[in-house]
C-alpha positions in Angstrom: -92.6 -75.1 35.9 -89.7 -75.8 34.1 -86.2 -76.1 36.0 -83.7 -74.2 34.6 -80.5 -76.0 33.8 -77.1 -75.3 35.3 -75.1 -75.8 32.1 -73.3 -73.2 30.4 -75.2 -73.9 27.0 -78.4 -71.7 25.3 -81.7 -73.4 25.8 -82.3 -73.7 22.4 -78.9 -76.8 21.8 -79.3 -77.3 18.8 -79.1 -73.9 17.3 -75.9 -73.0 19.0 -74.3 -76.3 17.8 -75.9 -75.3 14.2 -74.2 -71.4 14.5 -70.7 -73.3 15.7 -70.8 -75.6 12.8 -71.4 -73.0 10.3 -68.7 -70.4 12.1 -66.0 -73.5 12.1 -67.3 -73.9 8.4 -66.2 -71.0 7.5 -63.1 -70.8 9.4 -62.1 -74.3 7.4 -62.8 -72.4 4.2 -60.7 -69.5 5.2 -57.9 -71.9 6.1 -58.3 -74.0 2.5 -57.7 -71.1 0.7 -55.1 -69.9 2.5 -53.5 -73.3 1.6 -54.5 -73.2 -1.5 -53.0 -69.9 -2.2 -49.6 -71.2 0.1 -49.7 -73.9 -2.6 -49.7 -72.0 -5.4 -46.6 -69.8 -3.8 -44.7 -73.3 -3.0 -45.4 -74.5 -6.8 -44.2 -70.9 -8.2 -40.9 -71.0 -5.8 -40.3 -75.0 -7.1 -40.2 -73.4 -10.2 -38.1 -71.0 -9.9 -35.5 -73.3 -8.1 -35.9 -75.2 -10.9 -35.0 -72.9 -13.2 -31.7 -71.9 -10.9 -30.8 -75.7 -10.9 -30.4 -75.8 -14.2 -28.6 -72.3 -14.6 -26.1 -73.8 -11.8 -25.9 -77.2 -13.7 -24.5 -75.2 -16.6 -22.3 -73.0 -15.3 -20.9 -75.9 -13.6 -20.3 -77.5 -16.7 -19.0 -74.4 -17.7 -16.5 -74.0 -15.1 -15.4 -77.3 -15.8 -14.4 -76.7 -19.5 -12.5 -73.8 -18.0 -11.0 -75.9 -15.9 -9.6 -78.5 -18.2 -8.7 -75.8 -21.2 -6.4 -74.0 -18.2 -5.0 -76.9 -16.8 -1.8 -76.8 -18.1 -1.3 -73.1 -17.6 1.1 -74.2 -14.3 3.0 -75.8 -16.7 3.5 -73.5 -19.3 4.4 -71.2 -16.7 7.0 -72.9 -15.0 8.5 -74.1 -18.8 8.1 -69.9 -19.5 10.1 -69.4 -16.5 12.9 -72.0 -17.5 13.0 -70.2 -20.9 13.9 -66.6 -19.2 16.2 -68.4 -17.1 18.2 -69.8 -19.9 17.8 -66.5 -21.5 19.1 -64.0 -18.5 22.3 -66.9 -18.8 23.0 -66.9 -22.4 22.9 -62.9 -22.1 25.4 -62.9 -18.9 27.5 -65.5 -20.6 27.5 -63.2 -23.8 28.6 -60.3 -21.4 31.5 -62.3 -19.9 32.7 -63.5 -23.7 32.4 -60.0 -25.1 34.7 -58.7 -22.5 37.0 -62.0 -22.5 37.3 -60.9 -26.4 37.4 -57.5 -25.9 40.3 -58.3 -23.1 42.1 -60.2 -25.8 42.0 -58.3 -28.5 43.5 -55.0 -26.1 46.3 -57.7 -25.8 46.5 -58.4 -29.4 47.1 -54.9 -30.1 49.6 -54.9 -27.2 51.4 -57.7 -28.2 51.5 -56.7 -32.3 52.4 -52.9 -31.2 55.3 -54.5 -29.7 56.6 -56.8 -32.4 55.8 -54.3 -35.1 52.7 -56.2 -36.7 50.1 -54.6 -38.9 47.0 -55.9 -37.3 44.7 -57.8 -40.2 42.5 -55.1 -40.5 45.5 -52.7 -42.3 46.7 -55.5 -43.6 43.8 -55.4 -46.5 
């Protein structure tokens, strides 16, 4: 009579380790082509971060020709606002001439009503 074994295991060993090998052979080829696929994904995305490197490499460049063509932009500003500045003078000191002239020719007029002079104007 044969004693039957305590163990948790099929009688027949060998064909249980057999099916286990197989079933973890399988789940091994499951899991390579899921990395395989996750591969091909990772190489895709390299690519296309790739490709956005080099976009970002050129509008960086880009940006830096901006950059140095606008540089002196500041510059021409502040010279732009020393040019109205001299402007906004030269017309107030026009205004305050016009009337000093204006002022002096009322006294002109005065001064040759008074003596009796023909101004230059009626002179001609």
């Amino acid at each position: 009579m044969t004693k039957k074994s305590d163990n948790k295991y099929p009688e027949n060993f060998e064909t249980f380790v057999v099916d286990k090998l197989i079933e973890h052979d399988g789940m091994f080829d499951k899991i390579g082509k899921e990395l395989e696929k996750r591969g091909k994904e990772l190489e895709r995305h390299s690519e296309i971060l790739a490709g956005h490197g080099g976009q970002l490499l050129t509008l960086t460049e880009k940006v830096d020709r901006i950059d140095e063509r606008t540089a002196f932009i500041p510059k021409m500003y502040q010279a732009m606002d020393a040019f109205m500045k001299e402007i906004r003078e030269s017309r107030d000191d026009r205004t305050i001439l016009g009337r000093r002239v204006t002022d002096h020719e009322e006294r002109l007029e005065v001064v040759e009503s008074a003596l009796s002079i023909k101004p230059p104007s009626e002179v001609f």
